[in-house]
DOZAMAR-459258 format. One line per field, with one value per atom (N, C-alpha, C, CB): residue number from 1; residue in three letters; chain; atom name; x, y negated, z. Coordinates in nm, 3 decimals, decimal comma. Glycine has a CB too. Layout:
DOZAMAR-459258
nr <- [NUM | ...]
rest <- [ALA | ...]
kette <- [A | ...]
atom <- [CA | ...]
u <- [X | ...]
v <- [Y | ...]
w <- [Z | ...]
end
This chain:
DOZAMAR-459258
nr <- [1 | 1 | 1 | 1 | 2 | 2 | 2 | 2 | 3 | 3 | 3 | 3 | 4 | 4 | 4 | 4 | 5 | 5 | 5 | 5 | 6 | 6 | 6 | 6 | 7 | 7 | 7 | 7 | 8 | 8 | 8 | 8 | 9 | 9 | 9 | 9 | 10 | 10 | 10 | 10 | 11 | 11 | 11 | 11 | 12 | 12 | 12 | 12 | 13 | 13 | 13 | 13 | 14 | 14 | 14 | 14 | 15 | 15 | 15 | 15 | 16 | 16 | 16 | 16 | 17 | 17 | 17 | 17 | 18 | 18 | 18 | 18 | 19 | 19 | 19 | 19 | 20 | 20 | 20 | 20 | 21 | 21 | 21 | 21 | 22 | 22 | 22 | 22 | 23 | 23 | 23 | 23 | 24 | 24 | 24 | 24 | 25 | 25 | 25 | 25 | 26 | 26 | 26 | 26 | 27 | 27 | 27 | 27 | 28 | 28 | 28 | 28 | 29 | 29 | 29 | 29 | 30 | 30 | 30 | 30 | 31 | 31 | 31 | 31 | 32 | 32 | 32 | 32 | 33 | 33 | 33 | 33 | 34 | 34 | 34 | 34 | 35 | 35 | 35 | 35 | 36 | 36 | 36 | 36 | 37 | 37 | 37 | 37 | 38 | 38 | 38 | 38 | 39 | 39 | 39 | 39 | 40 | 40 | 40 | 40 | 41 | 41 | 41 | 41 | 42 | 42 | 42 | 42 | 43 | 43 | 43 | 43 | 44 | 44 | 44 | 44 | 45 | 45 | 45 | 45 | 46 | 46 | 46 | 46 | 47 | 47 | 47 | 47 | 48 | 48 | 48 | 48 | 49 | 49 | 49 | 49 | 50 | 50 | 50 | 50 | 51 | 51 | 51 | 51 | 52 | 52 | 52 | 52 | 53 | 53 | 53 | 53 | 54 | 54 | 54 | 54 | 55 | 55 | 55 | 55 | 56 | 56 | 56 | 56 | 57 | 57 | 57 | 57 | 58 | 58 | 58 | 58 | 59 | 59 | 59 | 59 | 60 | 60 | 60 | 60 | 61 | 61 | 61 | 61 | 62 | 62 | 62 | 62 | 63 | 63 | 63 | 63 | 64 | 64 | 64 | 64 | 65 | 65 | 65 | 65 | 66 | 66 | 66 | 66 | 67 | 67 | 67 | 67 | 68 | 68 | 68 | 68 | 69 | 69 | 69 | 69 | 70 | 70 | 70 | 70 | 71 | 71 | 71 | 71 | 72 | 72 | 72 | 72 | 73 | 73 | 73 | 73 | 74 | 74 | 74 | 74 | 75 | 75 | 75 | 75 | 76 | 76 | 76 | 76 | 77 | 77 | 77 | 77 | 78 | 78 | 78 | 78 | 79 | 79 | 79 | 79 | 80 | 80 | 80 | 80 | 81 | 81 | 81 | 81 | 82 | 82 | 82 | 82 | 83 | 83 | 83 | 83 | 84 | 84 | 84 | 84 | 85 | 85 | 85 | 85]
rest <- [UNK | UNK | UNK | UNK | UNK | UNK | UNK | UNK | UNK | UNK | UNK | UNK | UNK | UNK | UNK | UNK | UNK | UNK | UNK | UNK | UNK | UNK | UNK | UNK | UNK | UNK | UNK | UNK | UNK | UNK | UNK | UNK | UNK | UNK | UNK | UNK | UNK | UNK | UNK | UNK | UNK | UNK | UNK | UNK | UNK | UNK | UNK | UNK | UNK | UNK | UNK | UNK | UNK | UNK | UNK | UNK | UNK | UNK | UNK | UNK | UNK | UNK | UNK | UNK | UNK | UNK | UNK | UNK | UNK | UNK | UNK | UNK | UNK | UNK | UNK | UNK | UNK | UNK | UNK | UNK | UNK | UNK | UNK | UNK | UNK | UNK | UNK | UNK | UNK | UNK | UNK | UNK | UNK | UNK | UNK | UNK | UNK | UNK | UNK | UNK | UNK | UNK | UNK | UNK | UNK | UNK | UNK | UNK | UNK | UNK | UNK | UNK | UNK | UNK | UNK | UNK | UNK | UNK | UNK | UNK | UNK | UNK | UNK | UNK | UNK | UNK | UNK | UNK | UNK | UNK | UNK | UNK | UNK | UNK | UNK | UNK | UNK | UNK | UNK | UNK | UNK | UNK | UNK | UNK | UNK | UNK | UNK | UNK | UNK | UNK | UNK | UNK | UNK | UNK | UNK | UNK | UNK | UNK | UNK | UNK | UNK | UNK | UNK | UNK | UNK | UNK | UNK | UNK | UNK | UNK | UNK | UNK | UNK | UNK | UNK | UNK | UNK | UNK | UNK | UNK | UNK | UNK | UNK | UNK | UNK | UNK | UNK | UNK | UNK | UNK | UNK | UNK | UNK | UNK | UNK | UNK | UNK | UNK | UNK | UNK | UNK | UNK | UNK | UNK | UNK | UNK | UNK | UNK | UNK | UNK | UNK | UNK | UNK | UNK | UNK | UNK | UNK | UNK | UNK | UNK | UNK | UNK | UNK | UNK | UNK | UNK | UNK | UNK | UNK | UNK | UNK | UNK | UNK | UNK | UNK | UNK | UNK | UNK | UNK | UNK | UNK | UNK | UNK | UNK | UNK | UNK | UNK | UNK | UNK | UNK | UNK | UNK | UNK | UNK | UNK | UNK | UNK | UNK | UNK | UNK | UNK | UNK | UNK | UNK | UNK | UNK | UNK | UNK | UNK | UNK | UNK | UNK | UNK | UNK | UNK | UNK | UNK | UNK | UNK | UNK | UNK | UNK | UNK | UNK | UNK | UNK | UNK | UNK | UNK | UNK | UNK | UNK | UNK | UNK | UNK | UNK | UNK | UNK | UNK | UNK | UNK | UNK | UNK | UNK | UNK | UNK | UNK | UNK | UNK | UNK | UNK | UNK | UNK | UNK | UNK | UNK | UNK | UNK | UNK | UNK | UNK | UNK | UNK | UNK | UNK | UNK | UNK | UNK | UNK | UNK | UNK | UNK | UNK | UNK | UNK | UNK | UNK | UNK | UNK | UNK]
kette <- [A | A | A | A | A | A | A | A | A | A | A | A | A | A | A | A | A | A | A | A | A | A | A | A | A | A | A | A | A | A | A | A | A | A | A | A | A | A | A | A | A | A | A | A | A | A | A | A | A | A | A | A | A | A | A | A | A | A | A | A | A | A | A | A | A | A | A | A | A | A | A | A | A | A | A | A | A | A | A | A | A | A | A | A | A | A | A | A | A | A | A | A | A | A | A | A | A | A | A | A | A | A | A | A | A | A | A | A | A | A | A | A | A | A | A | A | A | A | A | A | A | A | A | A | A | A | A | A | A | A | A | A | A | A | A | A | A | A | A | A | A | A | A | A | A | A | A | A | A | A | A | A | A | A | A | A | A | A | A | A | A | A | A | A | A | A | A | A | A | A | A | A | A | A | A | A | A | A | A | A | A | A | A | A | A | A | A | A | A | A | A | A | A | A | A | A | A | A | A | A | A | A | A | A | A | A | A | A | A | A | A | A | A | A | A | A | A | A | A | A | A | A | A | A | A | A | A | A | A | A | A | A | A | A | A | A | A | A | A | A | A | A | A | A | A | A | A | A | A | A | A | A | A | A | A | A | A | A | A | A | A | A | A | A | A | A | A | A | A | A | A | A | A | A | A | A | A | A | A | A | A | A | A | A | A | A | A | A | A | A | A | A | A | A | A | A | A | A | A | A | A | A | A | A | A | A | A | A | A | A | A | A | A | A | A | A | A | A | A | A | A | A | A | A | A | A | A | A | A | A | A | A | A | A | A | A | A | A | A | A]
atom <- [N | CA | C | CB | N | CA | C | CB | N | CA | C | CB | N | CA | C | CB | N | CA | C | CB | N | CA | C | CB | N | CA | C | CB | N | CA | C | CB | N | CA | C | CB | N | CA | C | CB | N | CA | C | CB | N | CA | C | CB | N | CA | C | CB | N | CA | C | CB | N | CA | C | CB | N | CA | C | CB | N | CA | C | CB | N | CA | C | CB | N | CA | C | CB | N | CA | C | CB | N | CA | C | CB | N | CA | C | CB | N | CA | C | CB | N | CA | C | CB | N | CA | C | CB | N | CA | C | CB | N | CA | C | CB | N | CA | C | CB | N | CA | C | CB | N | CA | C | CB | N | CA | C | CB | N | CA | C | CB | N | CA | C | CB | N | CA | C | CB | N | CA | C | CB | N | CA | C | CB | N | CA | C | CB | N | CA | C | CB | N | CA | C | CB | N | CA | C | CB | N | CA | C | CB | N | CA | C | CB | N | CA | C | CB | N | CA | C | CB | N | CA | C | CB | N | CA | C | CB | N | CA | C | CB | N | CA | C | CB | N | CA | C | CB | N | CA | C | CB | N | CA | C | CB | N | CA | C | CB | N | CA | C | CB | N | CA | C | CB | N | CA | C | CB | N | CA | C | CB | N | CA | C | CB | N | CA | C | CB | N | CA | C | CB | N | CA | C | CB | N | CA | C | CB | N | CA | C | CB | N | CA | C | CB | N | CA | C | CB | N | CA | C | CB | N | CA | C | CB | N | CA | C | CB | N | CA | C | CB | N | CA | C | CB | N | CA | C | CB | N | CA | C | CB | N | CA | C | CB | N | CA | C | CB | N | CA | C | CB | N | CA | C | CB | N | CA | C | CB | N | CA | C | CB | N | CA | C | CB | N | CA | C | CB | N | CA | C | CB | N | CA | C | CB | N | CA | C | CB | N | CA | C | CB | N | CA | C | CB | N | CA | C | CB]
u <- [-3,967 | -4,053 | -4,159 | -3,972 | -4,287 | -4,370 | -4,379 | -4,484 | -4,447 | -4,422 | -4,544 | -4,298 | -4,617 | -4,757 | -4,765 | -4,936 | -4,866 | -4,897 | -4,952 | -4,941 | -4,949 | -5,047 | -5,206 | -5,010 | -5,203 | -5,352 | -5,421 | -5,395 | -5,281 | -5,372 | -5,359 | -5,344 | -5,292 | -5,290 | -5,409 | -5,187 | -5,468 | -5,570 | -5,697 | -5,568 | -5,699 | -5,804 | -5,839 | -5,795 | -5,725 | -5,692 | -5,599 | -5,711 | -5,632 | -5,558 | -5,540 | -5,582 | -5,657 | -5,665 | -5,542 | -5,804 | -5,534 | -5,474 | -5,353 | -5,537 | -5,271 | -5,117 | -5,088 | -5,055 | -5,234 | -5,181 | -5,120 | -5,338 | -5,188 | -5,178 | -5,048 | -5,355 | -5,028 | -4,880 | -4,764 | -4,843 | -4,782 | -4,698 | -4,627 | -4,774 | -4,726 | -4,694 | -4,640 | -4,824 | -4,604 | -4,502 | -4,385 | -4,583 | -4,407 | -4,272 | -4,311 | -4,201 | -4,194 | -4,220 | -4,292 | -4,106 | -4,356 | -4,461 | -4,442 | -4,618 | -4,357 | -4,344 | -4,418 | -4,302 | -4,468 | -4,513 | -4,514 | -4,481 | -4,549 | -4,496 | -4,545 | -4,495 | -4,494 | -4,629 | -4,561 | -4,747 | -4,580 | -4,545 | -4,418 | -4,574 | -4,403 | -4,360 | -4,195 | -4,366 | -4,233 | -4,106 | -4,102 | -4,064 | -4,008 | -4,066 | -4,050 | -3,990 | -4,171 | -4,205 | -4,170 | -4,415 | -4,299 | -4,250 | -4,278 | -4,364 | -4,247 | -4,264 | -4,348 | -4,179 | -4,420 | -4,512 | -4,448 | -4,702 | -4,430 | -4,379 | -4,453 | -4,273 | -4,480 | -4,562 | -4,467 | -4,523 | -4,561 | -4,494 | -4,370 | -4,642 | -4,370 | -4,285 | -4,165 | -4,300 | -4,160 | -4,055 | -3,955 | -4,144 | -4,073 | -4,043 | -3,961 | -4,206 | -3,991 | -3,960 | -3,867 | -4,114 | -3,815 | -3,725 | -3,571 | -3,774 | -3,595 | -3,496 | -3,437 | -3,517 | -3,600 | -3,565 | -3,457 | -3,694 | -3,451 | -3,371 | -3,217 | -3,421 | -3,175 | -3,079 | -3,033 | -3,138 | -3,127 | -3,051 | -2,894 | -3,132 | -2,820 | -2,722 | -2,760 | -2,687 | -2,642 | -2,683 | -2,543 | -2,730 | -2,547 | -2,408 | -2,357 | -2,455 | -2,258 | -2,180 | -2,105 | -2,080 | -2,112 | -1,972 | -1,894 | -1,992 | -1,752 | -1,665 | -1,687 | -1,576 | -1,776 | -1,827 | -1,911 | -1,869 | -1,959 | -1,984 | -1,940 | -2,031 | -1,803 | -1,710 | -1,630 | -1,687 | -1,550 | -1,512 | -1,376 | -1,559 | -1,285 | -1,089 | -1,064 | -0,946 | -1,133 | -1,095 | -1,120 | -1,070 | -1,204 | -1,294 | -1,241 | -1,418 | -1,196 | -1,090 | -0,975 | -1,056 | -0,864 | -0,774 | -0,785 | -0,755 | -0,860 | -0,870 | -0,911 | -0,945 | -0,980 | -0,988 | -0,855 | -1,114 | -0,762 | -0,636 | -0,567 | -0,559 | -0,559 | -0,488 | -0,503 | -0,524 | -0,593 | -0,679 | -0,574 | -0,907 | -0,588 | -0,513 | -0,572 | -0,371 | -0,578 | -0,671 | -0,664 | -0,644 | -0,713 | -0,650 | -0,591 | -0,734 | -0,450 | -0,449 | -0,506 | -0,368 | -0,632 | -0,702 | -0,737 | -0,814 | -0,755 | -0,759 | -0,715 | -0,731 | -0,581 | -0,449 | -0,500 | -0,235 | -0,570 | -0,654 | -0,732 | -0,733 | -0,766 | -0,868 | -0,780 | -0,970 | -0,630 | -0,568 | -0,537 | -0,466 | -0,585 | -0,603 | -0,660 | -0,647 | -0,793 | -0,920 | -0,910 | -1,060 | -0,803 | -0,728 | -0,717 | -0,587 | -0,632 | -0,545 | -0,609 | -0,394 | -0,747 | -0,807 | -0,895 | -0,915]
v <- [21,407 | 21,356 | 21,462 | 21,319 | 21,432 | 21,514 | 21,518 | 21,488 | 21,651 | 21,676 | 21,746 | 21,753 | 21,665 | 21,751 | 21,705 | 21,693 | 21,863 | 21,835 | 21,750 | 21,898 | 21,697 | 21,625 | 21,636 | 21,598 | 21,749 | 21,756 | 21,788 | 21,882 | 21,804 | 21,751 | 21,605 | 21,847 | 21,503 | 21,373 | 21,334 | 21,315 | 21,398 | 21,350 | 21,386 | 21,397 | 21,488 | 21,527 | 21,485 | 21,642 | 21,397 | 21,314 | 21,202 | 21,344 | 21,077 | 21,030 | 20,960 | 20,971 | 20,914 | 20,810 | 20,834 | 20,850 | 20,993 | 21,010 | 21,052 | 21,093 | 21,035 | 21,028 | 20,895 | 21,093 | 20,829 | 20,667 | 20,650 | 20,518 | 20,745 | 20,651 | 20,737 | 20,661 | 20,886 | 20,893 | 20,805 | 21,040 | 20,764 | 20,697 | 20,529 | 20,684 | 20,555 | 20,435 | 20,436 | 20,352 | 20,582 | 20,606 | 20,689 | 20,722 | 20,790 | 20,834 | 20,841 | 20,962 | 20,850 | 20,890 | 21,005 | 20,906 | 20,997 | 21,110 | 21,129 | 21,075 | 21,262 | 21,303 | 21,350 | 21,333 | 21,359 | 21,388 | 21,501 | 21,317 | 21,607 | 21,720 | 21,741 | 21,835 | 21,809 | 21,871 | 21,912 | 21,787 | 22,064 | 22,163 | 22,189 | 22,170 | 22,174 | 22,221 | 22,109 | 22,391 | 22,045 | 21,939 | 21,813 | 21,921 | 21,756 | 21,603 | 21,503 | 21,546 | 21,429 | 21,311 | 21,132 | 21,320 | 21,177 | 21,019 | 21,043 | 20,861 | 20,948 | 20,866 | 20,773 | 20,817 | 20,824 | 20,723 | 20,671 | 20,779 | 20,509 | 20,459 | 20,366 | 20,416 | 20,313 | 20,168 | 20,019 | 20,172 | 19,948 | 19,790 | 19,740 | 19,620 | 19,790 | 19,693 | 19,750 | 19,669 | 19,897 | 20,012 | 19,997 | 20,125 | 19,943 | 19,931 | 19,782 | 19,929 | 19,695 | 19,541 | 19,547 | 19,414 | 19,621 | 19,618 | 19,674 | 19,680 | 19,792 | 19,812 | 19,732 | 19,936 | 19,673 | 19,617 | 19,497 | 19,571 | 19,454 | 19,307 | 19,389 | 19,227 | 19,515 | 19,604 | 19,617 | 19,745 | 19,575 | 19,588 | 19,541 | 19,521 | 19,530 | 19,478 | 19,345 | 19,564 | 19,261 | 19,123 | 19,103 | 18,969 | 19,091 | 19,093 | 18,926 | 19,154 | 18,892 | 18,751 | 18,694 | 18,755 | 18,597 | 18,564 | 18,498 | 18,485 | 18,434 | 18,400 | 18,295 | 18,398 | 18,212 | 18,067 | 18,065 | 17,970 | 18,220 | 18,200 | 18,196 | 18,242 | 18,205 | 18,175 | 18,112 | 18,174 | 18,052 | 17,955 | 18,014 | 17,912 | 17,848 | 17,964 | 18,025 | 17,910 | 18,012 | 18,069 | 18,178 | 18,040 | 18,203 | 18,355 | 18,423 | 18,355 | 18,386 | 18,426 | 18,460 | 18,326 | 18,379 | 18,389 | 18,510 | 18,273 | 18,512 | 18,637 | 18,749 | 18,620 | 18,764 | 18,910 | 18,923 | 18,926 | 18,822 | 18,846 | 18,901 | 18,708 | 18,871 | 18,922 | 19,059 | 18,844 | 19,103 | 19,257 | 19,347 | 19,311 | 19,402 | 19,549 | 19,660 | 19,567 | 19,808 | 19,931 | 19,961 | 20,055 | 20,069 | 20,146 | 20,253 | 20,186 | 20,308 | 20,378 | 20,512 | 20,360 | 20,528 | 20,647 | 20,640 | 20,668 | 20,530 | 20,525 | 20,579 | 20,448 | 20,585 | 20,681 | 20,838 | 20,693 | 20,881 | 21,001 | 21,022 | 21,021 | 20,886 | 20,854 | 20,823 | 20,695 | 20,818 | 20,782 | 20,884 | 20,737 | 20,995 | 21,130 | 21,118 | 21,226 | 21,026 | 21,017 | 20,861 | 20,976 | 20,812 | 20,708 | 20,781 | 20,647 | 20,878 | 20,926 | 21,032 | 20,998 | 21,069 | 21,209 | 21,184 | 21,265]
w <- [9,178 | 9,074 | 9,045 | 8,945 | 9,058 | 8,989 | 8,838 | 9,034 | 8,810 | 8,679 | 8,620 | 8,664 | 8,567 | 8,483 | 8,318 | 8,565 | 8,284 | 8,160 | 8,128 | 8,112 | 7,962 | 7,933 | 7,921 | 7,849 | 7,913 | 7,928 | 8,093 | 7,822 | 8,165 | 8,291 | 8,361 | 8,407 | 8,306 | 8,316 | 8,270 | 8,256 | 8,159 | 8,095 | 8,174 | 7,958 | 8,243 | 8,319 | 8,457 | 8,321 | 8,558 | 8,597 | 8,620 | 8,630 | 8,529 | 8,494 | 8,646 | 8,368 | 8,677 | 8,829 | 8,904 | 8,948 | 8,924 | 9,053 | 9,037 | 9,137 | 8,889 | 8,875 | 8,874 | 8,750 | 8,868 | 8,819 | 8,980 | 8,757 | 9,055 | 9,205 | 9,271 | 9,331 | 9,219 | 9,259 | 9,180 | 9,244 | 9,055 | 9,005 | 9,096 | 8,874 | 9,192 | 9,246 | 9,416 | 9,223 | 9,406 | 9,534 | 9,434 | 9,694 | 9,328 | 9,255 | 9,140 | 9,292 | 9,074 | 8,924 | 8,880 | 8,862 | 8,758 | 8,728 | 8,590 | 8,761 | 8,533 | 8,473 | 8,384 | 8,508 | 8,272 | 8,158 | 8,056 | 8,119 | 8,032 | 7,932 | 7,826 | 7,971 | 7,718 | 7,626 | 7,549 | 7,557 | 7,542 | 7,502 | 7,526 | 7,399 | 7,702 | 7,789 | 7,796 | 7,760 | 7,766 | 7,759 | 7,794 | 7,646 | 7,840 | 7,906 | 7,817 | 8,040 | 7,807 | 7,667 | 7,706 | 7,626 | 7,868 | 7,916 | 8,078 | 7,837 | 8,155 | 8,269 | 8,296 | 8,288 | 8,419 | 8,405 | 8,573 | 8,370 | 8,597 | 8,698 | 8,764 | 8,670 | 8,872 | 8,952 | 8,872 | 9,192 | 8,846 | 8,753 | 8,853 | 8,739 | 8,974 | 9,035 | 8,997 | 9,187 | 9,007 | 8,936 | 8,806 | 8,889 | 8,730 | 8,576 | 8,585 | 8,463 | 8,658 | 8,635 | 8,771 | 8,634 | 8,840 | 8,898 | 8,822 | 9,004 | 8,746 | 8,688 | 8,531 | 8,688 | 8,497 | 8,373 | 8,386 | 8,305 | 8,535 | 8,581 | 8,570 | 8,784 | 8,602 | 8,613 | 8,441 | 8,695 | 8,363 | 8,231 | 8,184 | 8,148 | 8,124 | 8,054 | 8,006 | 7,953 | 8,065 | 7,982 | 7,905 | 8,093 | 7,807 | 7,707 | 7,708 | 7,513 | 7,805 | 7,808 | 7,691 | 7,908 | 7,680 | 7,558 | 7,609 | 7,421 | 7,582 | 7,646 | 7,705 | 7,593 | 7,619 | 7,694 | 7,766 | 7,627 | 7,846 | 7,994 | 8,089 | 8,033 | 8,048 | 8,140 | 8,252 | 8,113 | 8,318 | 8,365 | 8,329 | 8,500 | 8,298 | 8,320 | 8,399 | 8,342 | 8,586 | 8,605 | 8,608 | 8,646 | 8,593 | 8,549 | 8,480 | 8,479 | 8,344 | 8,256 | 8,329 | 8,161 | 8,380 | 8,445 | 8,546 | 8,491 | 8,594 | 8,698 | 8,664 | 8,799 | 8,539 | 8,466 | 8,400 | 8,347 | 8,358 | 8,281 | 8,406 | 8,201 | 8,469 | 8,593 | 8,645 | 8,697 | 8,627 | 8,720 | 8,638 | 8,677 | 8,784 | 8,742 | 8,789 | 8,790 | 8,686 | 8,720 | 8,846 | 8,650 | 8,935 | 9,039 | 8,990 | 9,137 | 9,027 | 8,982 | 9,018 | 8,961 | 9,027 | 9,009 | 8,877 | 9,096 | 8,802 | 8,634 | 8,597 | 8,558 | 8,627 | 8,501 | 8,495 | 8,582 | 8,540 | 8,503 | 8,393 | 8,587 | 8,345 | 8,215 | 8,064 | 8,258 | 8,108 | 8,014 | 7,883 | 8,076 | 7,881 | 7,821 | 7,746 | 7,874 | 7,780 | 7,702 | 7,546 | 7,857 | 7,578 | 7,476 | 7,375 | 7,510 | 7,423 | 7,274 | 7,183 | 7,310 | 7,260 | 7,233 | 7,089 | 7,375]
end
């Protein structure tokens, strides 16, 4: 990821616009990172990657039924520490 100040984004803005659209282009000011600047396809590719929060009546039974069923691996039981903590 490239990474410039803000006041040199500002001095060329054109030509982060146009790396922004092979990588991300980092942002600073006063020496810290503020924002990202990304290509639209970037931004609206991950926005589809968001969380969509289901309720039960998106369900099907058997859908239900087969999450009642699942069982951890047990490589889980490593996380079980983190219950009681």
């Amino acid at each position: 990821m490239v990474t410039v100040s803000s006041a040199e984004l500002q001095r060329h803005l054109g030509r982060y616009q146009d790396m922004a659209l092979v990588e991300p282009v980092a942002v600073t000011r006063n020496g810290r990172e503020r924002v990202v600047i990304l290509s639209a396809d970037e931004y609206h590719r991950l926005k589809k990657r968001d969380r969509r929060v289901l309720s039960l009546s998106d369900f099907t039974q058997e859908d239900i039924q087969a999450i009642l069923a699942c069982e951890p691996p047990k490589e889980a039981d490593s996380f079980n520490s983190e219950l009681n903590g």
